[in-house]
N, C-alpha and C positions, 0 to 999 in steps of 0.2 A: 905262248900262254905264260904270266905271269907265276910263279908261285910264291904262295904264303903261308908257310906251314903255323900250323893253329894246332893246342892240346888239344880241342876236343871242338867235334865237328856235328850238328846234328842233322838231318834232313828228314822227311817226312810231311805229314800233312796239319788241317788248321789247328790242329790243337795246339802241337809242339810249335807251330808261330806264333802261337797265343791268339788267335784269333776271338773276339767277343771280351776278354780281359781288357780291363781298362787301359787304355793308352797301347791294346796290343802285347802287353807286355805280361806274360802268364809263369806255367812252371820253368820251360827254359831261363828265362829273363832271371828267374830269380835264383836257377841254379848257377849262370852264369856269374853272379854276385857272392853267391857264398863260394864257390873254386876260385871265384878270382880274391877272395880272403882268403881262404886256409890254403892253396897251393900255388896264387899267383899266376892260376890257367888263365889261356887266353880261349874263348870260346866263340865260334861261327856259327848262328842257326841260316840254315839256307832253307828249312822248311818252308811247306807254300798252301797254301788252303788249298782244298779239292784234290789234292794227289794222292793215287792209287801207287800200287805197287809196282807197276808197270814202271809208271812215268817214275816216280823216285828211282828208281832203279837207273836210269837214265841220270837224274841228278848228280845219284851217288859215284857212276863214276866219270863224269866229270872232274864233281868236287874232290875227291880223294886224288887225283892228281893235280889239282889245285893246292888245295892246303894240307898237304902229306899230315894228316891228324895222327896221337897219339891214338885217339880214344871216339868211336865215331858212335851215339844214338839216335838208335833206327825207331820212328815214333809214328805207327801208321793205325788207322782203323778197318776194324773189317766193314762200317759200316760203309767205306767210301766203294769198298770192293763188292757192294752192293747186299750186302746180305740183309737186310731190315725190307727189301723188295724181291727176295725166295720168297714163294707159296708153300711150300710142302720141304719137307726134312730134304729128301734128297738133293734140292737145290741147294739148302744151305749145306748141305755138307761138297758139295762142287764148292763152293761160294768157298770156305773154311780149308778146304784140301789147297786150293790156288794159291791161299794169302799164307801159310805155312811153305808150300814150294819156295816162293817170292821172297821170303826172308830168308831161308836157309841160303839161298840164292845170294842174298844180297851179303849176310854172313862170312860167305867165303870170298864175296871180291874185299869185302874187308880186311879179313886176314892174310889174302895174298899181296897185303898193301901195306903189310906190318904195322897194321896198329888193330886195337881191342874191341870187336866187339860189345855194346852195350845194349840189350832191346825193351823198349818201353813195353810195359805189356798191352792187352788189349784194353777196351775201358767200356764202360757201361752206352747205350745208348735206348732213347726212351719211350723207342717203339717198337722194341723187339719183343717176341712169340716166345711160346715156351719152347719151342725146336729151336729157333734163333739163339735165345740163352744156352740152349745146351752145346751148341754149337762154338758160344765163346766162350764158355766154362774150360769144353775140352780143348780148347787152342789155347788158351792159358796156359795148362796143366802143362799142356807140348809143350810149349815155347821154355818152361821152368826147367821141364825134363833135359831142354836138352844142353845144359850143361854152359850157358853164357849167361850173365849177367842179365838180372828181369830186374826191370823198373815195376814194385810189384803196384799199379795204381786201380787195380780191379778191385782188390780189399781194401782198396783208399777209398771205392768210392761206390760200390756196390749195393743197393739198398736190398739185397737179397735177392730179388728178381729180374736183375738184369740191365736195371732201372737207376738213373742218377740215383744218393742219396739225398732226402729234402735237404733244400738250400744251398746244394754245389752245383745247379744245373743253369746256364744261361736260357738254352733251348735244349730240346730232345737229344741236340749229339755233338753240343761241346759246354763246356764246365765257364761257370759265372768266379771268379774273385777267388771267393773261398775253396771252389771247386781245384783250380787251380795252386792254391797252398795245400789241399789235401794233396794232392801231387806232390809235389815238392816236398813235404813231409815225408812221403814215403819212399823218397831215394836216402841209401847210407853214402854217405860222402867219402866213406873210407874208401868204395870201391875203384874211387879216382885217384889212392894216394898214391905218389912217384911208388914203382920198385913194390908192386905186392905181386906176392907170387901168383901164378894161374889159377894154384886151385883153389886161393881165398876168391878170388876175383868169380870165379864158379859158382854162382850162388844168385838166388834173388833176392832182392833186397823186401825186409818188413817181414812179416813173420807168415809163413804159404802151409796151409796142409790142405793135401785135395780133398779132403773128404769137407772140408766146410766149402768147398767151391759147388757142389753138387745138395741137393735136398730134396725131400719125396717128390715133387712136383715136377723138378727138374732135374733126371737122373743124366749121369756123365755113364758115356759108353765105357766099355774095357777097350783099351789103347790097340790092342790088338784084332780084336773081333771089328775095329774100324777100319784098321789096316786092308782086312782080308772081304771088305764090302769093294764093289766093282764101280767105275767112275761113273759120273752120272753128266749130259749136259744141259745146260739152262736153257728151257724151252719161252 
């Protein structure tokens, strides 16, 4: 097998291929243009429509012995991991437990591959339930908590409810044009620059406080009191 080492590698599902963006070409496309201006990266999206956590997983390590990446983003939906077709809370929280395992997972083959984790967060889709949203509220919040790099694009694009905001939606569960620059807008580009230390790199990108990610309708659990609920399987 050939190798091609690339700064910065992304894999995941249609969004981050840009799928529905004109010419294909979405927030990757356009991040891959401003890092190839301000630091001269060279960037690989092997992203693919339809893939869940499983099969990326598979992807990524592949690719990472492929193109030995400085900087790999992981760009997936929970809604591919089926959660928008849970009936009742407790599926989606099986639904939500799996697709958090799956990245921390995927997380550490990165890092054991010397180069930096980066993760897109989750994103709205526009036919999720009010259990559903709570569900990708509180996987957000995890994913923030735990200390790697959030592409933060849920407050990019969030109409409160869980729901594109008007005018960034192609379809119910991937982003039109602008949907897509609201992405891209909301990564800092410093997170990519040569030589930053861990713990700026520690941070999500945009501005995150949990308590706007939750509202009366839709309350976010305590991180803990979900820990200690028992597994559940999809019936």
């Amino acid at each position: 097998m050939s190798r091609t080492p690339v700064d910065i590698l992304v894999v995941g599902s249609s969004v981050a291929a840009g799928s529905v963006a004109s010419t294909n070409k979405g927030w990757v496309a356009l991040l891959a243009n401003a890092l190839a201006h301000k630091y001269a990266y060279s960037l690989v999206n092997e992203a693919q429509g339809g893939l869940n956590i499983e099969i990326t997983r598979e992807v990524l390590s592949f690719t990472l012995k492929r193109f030995q990446p400085r900087f790999v983003i992981i760009g997936l939906s929970l809604a591919n991991e089926g959660l928008p077709w849970t009936s009742n809370a407790k599926q989606a929280l099986q639904v939500s437990r799996n697709f958090e395992k799956g990245m921390k997972l995927m997380v550490s083959m990165v890092i054991a591959n010397n180069a930096q984790p980066v993760l897109g967060s989750v994103y709205p889709f526009d036919e999720y339930r009010d259990f559903h949203v709570k569900e990708l509220r509180r996987v957000h919040v995890a994913m923030i908590q735990w200390g790697w790099p959030v592409l933060n694009f849920l407050s990019a694009l969030d109409d409160g409810h869980g729901h594109w905001r008007v005018g960034t939606a192609a379809d119910a569960g991937h982003p039109n044009d602008a949907g897509h620059r609201a992405m891209f807008n909301a990564i800092d580009l410093s997170l990519f620059a040569p030589n930053v230390p861990a713990e700026q790199e520690s941070r999500a990108t945009g501005d995150v406080h949990v308590n706007s990610l939750c509202d009366e309708n839709v309350q976010c659990q305590d991180q803990q009191e979900l820990e200690d609920e028992p597994e559940f399987t999809i019936v």
